[in-house]
GUPA-681030 format. One record per residue (C-alpha): x negated, y negated, z; residue in one letter. Coordinates in steps of 0.25 Angstrom, whole numbers, padded with zeros to 4 digits, always signed. Layout:
<atoms>
XYZA/...
</atoms>
This chain:
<atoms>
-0612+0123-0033X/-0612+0137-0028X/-0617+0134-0014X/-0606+0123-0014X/-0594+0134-0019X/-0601+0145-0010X/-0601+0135+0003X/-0584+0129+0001X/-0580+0142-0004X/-0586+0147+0009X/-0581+0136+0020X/-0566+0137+0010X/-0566+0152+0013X/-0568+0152+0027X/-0559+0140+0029X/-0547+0147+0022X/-0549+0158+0030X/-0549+0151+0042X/-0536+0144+0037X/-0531+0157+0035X/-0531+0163+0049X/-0528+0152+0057X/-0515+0152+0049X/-0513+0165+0052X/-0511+0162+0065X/-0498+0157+0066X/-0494+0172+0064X/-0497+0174+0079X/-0487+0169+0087X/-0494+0170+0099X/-0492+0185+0101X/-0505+0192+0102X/-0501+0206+0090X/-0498+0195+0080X/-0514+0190+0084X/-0519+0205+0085X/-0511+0215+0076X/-0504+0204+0067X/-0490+0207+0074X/-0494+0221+0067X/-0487+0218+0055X/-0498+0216+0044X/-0494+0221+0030X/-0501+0231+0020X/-0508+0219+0012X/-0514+0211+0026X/-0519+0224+0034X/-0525+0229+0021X/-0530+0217+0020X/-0535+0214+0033X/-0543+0228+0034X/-0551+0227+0023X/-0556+0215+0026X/-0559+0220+0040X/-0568+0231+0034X/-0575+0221+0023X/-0584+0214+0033X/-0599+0209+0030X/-0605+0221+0030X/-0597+0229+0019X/-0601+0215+0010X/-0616+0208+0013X/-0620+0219+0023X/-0614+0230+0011X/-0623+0225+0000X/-0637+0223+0006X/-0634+0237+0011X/-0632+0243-0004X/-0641+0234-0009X/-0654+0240+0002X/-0650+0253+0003X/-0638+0258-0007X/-0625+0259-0010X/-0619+0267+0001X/-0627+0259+0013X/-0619+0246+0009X/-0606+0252+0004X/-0604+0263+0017X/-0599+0249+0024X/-0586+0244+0016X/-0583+0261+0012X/-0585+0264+0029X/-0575+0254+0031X/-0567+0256+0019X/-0566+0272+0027X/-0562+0266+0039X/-0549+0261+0035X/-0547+0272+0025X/-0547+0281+0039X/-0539+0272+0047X/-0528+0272+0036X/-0529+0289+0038X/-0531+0290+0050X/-0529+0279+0060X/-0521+0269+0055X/-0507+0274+0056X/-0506+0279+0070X/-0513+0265+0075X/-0505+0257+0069X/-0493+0263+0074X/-0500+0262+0090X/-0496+0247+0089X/-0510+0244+0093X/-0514+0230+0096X/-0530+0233+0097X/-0538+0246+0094X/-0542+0247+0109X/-0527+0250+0111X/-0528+0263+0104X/-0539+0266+0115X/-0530+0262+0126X/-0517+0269+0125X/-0524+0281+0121X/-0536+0282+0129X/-0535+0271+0141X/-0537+0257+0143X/-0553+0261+0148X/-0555+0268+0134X/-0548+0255+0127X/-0557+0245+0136X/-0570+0253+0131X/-0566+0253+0115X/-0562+0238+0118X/-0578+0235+0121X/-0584+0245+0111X/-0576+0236+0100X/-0578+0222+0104X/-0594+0226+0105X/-0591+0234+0092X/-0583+0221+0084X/-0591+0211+0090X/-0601+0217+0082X/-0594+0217+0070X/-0589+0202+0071X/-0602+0200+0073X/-0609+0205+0062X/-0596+0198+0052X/-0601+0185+0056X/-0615+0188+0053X/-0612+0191+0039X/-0605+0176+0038X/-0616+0169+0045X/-0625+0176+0034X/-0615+0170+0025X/-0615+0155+0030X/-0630+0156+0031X/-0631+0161+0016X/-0621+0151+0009X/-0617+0140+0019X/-0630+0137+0023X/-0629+0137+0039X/-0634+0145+0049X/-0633+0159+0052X/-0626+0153+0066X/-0617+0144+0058X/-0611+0154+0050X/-0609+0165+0060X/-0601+0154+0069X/-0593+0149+0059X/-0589+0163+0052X/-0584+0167+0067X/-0577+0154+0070X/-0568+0154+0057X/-0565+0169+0060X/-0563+0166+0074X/-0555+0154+0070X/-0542+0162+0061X/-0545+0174+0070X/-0541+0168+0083X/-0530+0161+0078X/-0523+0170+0069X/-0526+0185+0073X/-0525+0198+0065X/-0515+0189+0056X/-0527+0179+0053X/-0536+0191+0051X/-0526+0197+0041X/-0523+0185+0034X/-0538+0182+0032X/-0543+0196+0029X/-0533+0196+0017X/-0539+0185+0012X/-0554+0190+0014X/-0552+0204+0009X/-0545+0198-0005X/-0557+0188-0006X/-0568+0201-0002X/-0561+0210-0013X/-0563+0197-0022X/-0578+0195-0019X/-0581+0209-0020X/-0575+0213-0034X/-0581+0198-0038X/-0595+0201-0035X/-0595+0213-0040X/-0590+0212-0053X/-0599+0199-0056X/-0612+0209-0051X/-0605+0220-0062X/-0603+0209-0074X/-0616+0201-0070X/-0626+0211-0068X/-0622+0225-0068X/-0619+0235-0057X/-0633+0240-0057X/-0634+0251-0047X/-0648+0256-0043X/-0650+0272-0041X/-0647+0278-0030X/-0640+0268-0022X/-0627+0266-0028X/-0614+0275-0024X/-0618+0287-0028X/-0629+0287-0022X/-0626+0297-0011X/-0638+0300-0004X/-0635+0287+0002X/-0626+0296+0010X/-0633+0309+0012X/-0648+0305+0012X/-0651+0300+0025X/-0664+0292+0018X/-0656+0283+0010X/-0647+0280+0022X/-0637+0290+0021X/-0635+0290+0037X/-0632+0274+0039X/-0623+0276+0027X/-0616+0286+0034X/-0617+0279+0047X/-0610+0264+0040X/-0600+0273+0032X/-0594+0282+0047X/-0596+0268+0056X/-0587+0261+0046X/-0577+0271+0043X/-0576+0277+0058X/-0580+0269+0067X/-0571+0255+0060X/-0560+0263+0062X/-0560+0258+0076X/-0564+0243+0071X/-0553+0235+0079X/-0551+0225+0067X/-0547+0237+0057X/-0537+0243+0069X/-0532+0229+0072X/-0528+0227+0056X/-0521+0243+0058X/-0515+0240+0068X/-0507+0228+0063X/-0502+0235+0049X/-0486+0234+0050X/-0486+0248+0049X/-0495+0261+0052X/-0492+0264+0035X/-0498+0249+0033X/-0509+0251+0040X/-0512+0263+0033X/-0512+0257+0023X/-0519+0246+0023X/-0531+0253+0028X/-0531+0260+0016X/-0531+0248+0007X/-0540+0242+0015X/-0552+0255+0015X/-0550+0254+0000X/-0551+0237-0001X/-0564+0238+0007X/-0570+0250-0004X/-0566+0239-0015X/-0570+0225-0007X/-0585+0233+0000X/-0591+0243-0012X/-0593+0233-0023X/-0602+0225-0013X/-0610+0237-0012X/-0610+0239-0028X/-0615+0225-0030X/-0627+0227-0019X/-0631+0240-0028X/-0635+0229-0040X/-0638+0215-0031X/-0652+0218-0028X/-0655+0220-0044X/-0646+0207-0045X/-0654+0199-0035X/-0667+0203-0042X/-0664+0199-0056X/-0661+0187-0051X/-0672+0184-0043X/-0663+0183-0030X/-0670+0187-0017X/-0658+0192-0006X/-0660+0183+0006X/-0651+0191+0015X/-0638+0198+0012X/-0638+0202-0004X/-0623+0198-0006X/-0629+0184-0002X/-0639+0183-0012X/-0630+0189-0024X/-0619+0177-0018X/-0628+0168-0019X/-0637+0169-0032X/-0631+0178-0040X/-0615+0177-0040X/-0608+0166-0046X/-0604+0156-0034X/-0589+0159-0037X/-0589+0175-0034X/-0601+0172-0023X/-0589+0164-0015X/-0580+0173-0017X/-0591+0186-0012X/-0596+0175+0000X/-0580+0173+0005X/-0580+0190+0002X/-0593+0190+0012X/-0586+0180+0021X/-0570+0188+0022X/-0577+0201+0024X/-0584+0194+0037X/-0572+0186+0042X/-0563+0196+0040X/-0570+0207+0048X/-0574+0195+0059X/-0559+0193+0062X/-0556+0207+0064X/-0567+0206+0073X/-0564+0195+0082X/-0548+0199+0083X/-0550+0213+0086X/-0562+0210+0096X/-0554+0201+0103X/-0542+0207+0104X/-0549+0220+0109X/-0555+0210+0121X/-0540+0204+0123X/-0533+0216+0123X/-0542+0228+0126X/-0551+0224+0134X/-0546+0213+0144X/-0532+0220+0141X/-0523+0208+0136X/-0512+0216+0130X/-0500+0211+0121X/-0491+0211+0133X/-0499+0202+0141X/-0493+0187+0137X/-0497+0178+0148X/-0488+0162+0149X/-0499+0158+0139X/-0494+0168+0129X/-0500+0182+0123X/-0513+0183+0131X/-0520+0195+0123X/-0519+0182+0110X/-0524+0173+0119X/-0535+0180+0123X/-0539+0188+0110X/-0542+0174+0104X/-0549+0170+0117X/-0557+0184+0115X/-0559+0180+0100X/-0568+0169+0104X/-0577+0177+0111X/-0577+0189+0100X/-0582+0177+0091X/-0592+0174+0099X/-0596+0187+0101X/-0597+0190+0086X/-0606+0176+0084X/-0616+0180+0096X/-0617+0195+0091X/-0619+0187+0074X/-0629+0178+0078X/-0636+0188+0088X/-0638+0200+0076X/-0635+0194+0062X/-0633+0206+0056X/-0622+0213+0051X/-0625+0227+0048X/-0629+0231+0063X/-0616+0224+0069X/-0604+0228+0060X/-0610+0243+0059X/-0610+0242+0075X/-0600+0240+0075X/-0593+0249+0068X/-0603+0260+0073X/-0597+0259+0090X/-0583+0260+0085X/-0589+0273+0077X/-0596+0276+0088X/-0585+0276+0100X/-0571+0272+0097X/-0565+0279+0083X/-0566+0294+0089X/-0556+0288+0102X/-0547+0282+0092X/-0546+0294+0083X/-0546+0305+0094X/-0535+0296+0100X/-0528+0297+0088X/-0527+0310+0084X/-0534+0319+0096X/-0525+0322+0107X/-0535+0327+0116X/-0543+0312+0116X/-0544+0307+0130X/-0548+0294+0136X/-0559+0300+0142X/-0565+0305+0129X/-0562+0292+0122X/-0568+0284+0131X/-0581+0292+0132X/-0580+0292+0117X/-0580+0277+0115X/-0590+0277+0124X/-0600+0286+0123X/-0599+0283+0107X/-0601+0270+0107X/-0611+0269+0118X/-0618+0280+0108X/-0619+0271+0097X/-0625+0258+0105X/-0636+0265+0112X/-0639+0272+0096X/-0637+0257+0090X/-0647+0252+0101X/-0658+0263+0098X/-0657+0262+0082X/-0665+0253+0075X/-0657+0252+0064X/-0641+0254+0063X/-0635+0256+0049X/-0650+0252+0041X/-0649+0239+0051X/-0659+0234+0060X/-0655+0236+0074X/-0657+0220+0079X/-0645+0221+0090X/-0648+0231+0101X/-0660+0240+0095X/-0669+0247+0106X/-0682+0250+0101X/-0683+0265+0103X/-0691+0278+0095X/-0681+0288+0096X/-0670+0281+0084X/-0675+0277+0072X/-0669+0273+0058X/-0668+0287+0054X/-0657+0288+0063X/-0648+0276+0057X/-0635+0279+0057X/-0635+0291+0065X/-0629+0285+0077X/-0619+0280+0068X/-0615+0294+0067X/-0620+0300+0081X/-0612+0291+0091X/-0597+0293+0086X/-0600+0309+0087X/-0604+0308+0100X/-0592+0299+0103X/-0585+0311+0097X/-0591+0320+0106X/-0588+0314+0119X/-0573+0310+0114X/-0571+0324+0112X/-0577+0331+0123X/-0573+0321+0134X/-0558+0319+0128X/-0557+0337+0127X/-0561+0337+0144X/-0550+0326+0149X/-0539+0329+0139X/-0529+0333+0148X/-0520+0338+0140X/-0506+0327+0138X/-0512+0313+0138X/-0511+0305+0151X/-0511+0292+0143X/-0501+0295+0135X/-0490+0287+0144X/-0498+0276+0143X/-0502+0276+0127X/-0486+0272+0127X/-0486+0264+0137X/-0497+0258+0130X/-0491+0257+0116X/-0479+0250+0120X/-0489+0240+0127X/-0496+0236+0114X/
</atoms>
């Protein structure tokens, strides 16, 4: 009986979802902002909506609780509270001011203020970078087909991406909207259901030193204070530049709504993300009671042999929107930057077949959904490819966007030689260390003697410094005094 609820609830979720966004996309109308910004007018409720679902993925539900469960409370929980700090310091800082650029992409920003050769380069850094993060999404829900559909690991990763890719392509940013407010209520709902049947069932039994208040998590580098450190400045930094959050700022009606709804949206993802990190704190002891061996993630089994098949739908479709709903921001912001970015298909450019940047977005959509499945089936991991990356972003692209922002000495140059310098940093780190984030290194490891373990998390910390650096020494020799590109940041503006 509950394989049967567990396996029509599923294919009844998806197909609703589905249903959703390809309705959504009557609200295109062929023009190209509808597809990408939805016309720039979503309201409080949608774009809170929306970004709190975009910062709920897999790895702040499944890849949160076997973290707490392994290793504490603050190696699970640093993922949903780094997100959760991202959006609380894009309401402060960023929000406002690029919402009212009139953006289209978060490249743009790069171009009018720094050039089109320093917004071709941040172009490349996020594909790689969100090709990565789709990628890792789609793991998580062909773990999930796998677990409780019965087919393949394959199968379910190509069937996750079609149905994303499906509504995604056809109804834009308004798809994604209308979608994510369903996926963020029914992930609120999982998560308060799961945790209050653990609470009334079995007790909140937390083991010493690995709950909350266990701080050594954060200052002892022997209980993993470094990679905590490391997940919680990735996520709250280096997402701040994640071109599905931006996308969703950028479409608020207003600079105030989009204020806003990133505070709502930092709060929503404390309340939808910690309690999975609560529950992981008492799952082991649960599983052991009852004689259930975890055969892979732990959510899985606690779905599986311990809640009630009910609340175990509702937790698996909670599993499930977290995955889509980060997988759609993927796939539009990805191929959008390729559209618009780097071919440089720009809004103005409407052909005798209509507005090309939509044509060829959707055609670039195909090819970011094939990327995400070859990257899926190639590392079927999650933690190694969403840390990634949020870690290049970290690494190269949020010191330009705040220095362009509010330093008036910031040059092309320096933030050129920042993005690249930084992210280049990070690669070649990533590529000597055999573990990123607690993870085994099973993507581009190069076996070496000189990096270790022990050094986990520290090039987390290293490489956006030296991005720093180079931003600030390059940027202080060219300033040359009043801006040559001002003229064209207006010109620019007026194009976008």
């Amino acid at each position: 009986m509950s394989n049967t609820i567990l396996f029509w609830g599923i294919i009844a979720f998806l197909l609703a979802t589905l249903g959703v966004g390809v309705y959504a996309s009557k609200q295109i109308k062929g023009d190209s902002v509808n597809y990408l910004v939805a016309g720039r007018g979503l309201v409080l409720p949608l774009a809170a909506a929306t970004l709190m679902a975009q910062s709920v993925d897999s790895n702040a539900t499944l890849g949160n609780t076997d973290l707490v469960a392994e290793f504490g409370f603050w190696a699970g929980a640093s993922l949903p509270l780094g997100l959760a700090l991202c959006l609380f310091l894009t309401a402060i800082f960023y929000a406002k001011p690029l919402n009212r650029m009139n953006l289209i992409t978060l490249p743009d920003f790069y171009r009018v203020k720094y050039g089109r050769m320093t917004e071709f380069v941040a172009s490349i850094i996020m594909v790689l970078s969100f090709s990565f993060l789709l990628a890792g999404n789609l793991v998580a829900g062909g773990y999930l087909f796998q677990t409780f559909l019965g087919t393949s690991y394959t199968a379910g990763v190509v069937f996750i991406a079609l149905i994303v890719f499906i509504y995604t392509a056809s109804g834009g940013l308004f798809a994604v909207a209308y979608t994510d407010a369903i996926q963020v209520a029914i992930a609120f709902l999982g998560s308060i259901l799961l945790i209050g049947f653990v609470a009334l069932a079995f007790g909140l039994n937390i083991p010493a030193d690995t709950g909350p208040l266990a701080f050594g998590q954060l200052t002892n580098p022997e209980q993993g204070a470094l990679i905590n450190w490391a997940t919680l400045l990735a996520l709250g930094l280096g997402d701040i530049v994640a071109i599905d959050f931006m996308a969703r700022v950028f479409a608020a009606e207003s600079p105030e709504t989009a204020q806003r709804a990133c505070f709502i949206g930092s709060l929503g993802t404390v309340i939808i993300g910690v309690p999975f990190s609560i529950i992981a704190l008492s799952a082991s002891q649960i599983l052991d009671q009852a004689g259930v061996v975890a055969d892979g993630p732990l959510l899985f089994a606690m779905i599986r042999d311990i809640v009630p098949p009910v609340i175990g739908l509702i937790v698996i479709a909670a599993i499930l929107s977290a995955s889509l709903s980060t997988a759609d921001g993927a796939i539009l912001g990805t191929s959008s930057v390729i559209a618009h970015n780097i071919i440089g298909i720009r809004h103005t450019d409407h052909g005798a077949g209509g507005d090309r940047l939509l044509a060829l977005t959707r055609t670039m959509a195909v090819v970011i959904t094939l990327l995400g499945i070859f990257f899926a089936l190639r590392v079927p991991q999650t933690g190694v490819l969403l840390l990634l990356a949020f870690d290049l972003g970290f690494a190269g692209l949020l010191v330009p966007l705040t220095g362009g922002l509010f330093w008036p000495k910031a040059t092309r140059e320096g933030a050129l030689a920042c993005i690249i310098v930084g992210s280049v940093t990070r690669l070649i780190l990533f590529m000597l260390m055999p573990t990123t984030f607690g993870i085994d290194n099973t993507l581009l490891y190069i076996p070496n003697t000189l990096f270790t373990p022990d050094f986990d998390g520290i090039p987390t910390l290293v490489s956006p410094l030296i991005g720093l650096a180079v931003f600030l020494i390059v940027s202080n020799k060219t300033y040359r005094g009043l801006r040559a590109e001002d003229p064209e940041t207006a010109r620019e503006l007026q194009r976008l």
